[in-house]
C-alpha positions as CSV (number, residue, x, y, z in Angstrom):
1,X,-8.0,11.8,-55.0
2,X,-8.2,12.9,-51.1
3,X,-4.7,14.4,-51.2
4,X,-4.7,15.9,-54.7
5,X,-3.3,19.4,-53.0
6,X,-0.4,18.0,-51.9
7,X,0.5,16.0,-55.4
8,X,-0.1,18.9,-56.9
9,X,1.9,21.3,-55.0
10,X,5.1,19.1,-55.9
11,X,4.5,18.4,-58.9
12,X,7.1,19.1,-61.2
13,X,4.5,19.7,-64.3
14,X,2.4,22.2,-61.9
15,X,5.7,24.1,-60.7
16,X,7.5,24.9,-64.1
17,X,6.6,28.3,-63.6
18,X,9.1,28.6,-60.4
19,X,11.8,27.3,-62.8
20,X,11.5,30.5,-65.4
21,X,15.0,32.0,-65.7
22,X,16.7,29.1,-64.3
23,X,18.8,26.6,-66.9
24,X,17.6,22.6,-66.7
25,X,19.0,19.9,-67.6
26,X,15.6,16.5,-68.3
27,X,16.9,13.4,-69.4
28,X,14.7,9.8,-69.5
29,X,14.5,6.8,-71.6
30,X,12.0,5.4,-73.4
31,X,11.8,1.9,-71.2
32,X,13.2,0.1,-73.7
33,X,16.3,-1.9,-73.6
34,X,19.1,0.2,-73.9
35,X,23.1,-0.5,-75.1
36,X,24.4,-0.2,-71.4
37,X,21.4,-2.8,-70.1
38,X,23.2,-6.3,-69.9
39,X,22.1,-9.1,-72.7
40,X,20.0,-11.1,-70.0
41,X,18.3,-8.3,-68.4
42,X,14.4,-9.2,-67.4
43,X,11.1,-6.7,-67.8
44,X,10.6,-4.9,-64.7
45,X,7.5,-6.5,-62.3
46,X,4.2,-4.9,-63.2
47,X,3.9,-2.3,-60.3
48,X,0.5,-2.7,-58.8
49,X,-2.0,-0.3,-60.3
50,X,-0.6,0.5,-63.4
51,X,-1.3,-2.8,-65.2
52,X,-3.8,-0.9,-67.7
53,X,-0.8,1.3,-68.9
54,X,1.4,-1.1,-69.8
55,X,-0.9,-1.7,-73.3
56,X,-0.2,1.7,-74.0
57,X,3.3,1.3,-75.1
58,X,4.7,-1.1,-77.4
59,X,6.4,-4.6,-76.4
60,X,9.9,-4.2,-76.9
61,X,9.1,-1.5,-73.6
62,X,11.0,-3.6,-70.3
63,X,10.7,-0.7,-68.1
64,X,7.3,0.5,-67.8
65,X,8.4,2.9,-64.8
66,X,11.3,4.4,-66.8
67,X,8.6,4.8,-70.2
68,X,6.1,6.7,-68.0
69,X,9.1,8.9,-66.7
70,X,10.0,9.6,-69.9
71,X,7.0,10.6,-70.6
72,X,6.7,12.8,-67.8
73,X,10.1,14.6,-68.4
74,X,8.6,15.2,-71.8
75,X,5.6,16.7,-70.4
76,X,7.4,19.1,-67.7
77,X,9.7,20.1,-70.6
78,X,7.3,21.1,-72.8
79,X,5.5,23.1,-70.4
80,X,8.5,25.0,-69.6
81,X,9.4,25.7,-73.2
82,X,6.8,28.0,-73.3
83,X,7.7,31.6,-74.5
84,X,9.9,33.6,-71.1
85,X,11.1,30.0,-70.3
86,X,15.1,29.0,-71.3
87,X,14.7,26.0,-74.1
88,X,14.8,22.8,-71.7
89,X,18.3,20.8,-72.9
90,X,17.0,17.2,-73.3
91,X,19.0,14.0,-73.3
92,X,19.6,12.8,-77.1
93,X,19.7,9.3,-75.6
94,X,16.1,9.7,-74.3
95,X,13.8,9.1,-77.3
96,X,9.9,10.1,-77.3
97,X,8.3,7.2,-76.5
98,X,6.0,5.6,-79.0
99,X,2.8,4.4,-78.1
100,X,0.4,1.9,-79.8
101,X,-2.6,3.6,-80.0
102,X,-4.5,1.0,-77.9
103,X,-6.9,2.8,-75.3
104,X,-8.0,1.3,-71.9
């Protein structure tokens, strides 16, 4: 990736170390449909590119966006639960996503 420097110095996953001492708050869902979603509500287009990742998470998923988020919350707070690092408060509405298993 030509810019890879510049994703990586804002990435969130990259930068937990600037967050040591500091109280945060990570909440996501899982992309699936969720109690405050209305009864009619369509799947989210497929966003061009990440087509091959939607067979990576099961099909009750309508939002692939909000599943990868979720995963990536997960991800930046286990990296800042690391020992020195405040336990990262996540949202008990936000459950880990569950994948299929299916590879690309």
């Amino acid at each position: 990736m030509k810019q890879r420097h510049i994703w990586a110095a804002n990435d969130p996953y990259y930068l937990a170390d600037n967050l040591k001492g500091i109280p945060v708050y990570i909440s996501a869902g899982d992309g699936t449909k969720g109690p405050l979603d209305p009864p009619d509500v369509e799947p989210d287009e497929v966003i061009p590119g990440l087509e091959h990742l939607s067979e990576l998470y099961p099909p009750e998923v309508i939002s692939l966006t909000e599943a990868i988020m979720g995963d990536e919350s997960r991800a930046v707070a286990y990296s800042s639960s690391r020992p020195g690092y405040p336990s990262p408060r996540t949202s008990p509405a936000a459950p880990t996503a569950r994948r299929t298993g299916k590879t690309s």
